[in-house]
Structure formats: C-alpha cells, structure tokens
N, C-alpha and C positions, 0 to 999 in steps of 0.2 A: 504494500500500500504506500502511496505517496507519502512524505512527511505534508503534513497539516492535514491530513485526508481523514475522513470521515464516516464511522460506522454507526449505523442504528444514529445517525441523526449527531452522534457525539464526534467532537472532537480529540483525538487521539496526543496527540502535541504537546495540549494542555489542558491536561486532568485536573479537573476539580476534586477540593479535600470530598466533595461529595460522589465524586463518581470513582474516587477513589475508597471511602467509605461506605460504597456499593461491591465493589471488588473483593474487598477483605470481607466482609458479610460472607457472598456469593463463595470463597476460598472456604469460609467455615462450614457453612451447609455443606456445600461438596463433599467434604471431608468425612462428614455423618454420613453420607450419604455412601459414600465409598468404605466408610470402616462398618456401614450396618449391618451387611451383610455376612463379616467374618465374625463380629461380634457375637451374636445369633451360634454360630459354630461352636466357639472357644468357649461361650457360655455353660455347654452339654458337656466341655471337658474340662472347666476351672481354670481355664488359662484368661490373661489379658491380652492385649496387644501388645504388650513387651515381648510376649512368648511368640507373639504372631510375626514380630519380625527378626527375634533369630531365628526362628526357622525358619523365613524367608533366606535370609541373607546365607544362612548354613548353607541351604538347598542350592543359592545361586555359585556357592564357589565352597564346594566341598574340600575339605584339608583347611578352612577358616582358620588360625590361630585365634586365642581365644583375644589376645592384644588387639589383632587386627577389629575382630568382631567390636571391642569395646571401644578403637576410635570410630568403626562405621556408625555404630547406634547414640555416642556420644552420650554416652552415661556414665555412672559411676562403677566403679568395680564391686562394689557391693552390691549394687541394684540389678547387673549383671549377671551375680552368681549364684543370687537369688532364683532368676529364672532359669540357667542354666543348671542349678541341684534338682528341681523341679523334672525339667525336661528330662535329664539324665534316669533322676529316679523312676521315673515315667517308661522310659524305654524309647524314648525318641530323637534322643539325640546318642551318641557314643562320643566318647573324651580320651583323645589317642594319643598317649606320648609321642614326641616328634622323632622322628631318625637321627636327626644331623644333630639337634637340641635337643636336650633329655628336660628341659625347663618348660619347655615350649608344648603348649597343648592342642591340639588339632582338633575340630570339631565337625561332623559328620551327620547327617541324621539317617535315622535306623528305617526301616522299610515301612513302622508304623507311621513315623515322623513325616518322613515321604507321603505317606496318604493325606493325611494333614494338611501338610503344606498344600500338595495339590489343590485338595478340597477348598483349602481358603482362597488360594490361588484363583481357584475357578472362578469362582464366587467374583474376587475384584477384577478380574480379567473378562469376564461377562458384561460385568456393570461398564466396563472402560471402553469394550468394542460397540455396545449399543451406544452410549456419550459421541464417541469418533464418527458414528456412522450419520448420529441425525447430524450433529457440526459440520461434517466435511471437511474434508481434507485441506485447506487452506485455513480451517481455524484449526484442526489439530497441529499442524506445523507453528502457526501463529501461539496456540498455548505453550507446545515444546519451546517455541524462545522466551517466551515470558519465564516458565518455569526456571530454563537455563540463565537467564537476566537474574532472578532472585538470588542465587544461591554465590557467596563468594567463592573466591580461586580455590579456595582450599574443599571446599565441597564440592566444587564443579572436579576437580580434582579424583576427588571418591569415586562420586558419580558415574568420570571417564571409565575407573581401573575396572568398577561394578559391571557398567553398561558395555567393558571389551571381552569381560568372563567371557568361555564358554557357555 
C-alpha cells in the first residue's frame, strides 16, 4: 500500500491514540480467541498455557536444552521447572542428559506428549487457516509485518532460529 494510503476509510500514516486503542483491544480479543480453544483441552488434563507452550516449542525442535527453552518462553527458572516436573511426571515430556555436556538437559516429548501437542496444535492451526482465508492473502502478509514490526532484534532473533527449525 502507498505511504499515506488508506484502508477501511482510515488513515494508515497517522494512527490515532484511538485507532491505535482499537488495535490493542482487537490484539487482546484475538488472543482469547486463539488461546480458547486449547484452553478447553488443557482444562481435561490440569495443565495451563505455560505447559501448552513447552510442549509446543519441545515439539518444534526436539533435543530443546532446557537453557534454551527458558530464554524462548522468557520466564523464570523456577516457573519453568514447575511445569516441566509436571510434564515429566506426567509422561510427556523425557529429560535426556546431553552427550557432549553431562550439565546440559535435552528435552523431548514422549509419544503421549506428541498427541497433545498435536491436538492443541490442531485446534490453533484450524482457528488461524479459517482467520487467513476470510483476510486474504494480502492482509495475512500485511499482519506477518506488523507482527514482525513489534517484536525487537532480539526476538525477531528467536523467532528466525524457531521459524528455520525443521
């Protein structure tokens, strides 16, 4: 779109605090809207969304160090290994000393873990190809650079190593 150009009537250029206080609203519904349905899931097994995203991230790059894990989620180590005793005890995650590092713990999820994950998986990947399909392709591109606009170097950073995984 041109610079000064115009969508739905609004100017893009220069966002009002209100059309920017429309945006961040708009971010927060979404957000419910996208966590409702694994919610619902994790509910049936006592987990939270803490638990929903190591096993996302486990799933996305399996041999996870547990270091690594705790700069992706940006939590503390205690809050971490909270959910990680949890999983483990559970049977969903396994906790594999390293080869090279005997300090170093690898993180892996177990076949039931894997179901899980899928199943949540599904769930927001469902909600996210219906969202793309009514939008169209030029506002899914258009929200990927917004997304990628928000996040500094050091997340956009993550995001690259995450989004080059296998």
């Amino acid at each position: 779109m041109a610079e000064g150009g115009a969508q739905g009537g609004e100017t893009l250029l220069f966002l009002t605090d209100e059309q920017l206080r429309k945006g961040i609203e708009a971010m927060f519904f979404a957000y419910r809207a996208f966590t409702s349905d694994p919610d619902k899931i994790l509910e049936n097994h006592s987990y939270g969304r803490a638990h929903h995203r190591a096993l996302h991230f486990i799933n996305r790059q399996p041999g996870l160090t547990v270091s690594s894990l705790l700069t992706v989620l940006g939590v503390t180590k205690q809050s971490l290994n909270r959910v990680l005793r949890t999983l483990i005890e559970d049977g969903l995650v396994q906790n594999r000393v390293g080869k090279k590092d005997k300090r170093e713990r690898h993180l892996y999820l177990t076949d039931i873990g894997e179901a899980l994950e899928r199943e949540l998986s599904e769930a927001q990947r469902n909600r996210m190809r219906d969202a793309y399909r009514t939008a169209g392709p030029q506002a899914v591109a258009g929200f990927r650079q917004v997304l990628d606009a928000m996040m500094d170097g050091e997340l956009q950073r993550q995001f690259k190593t995450i989004k080059d995984a296998p």
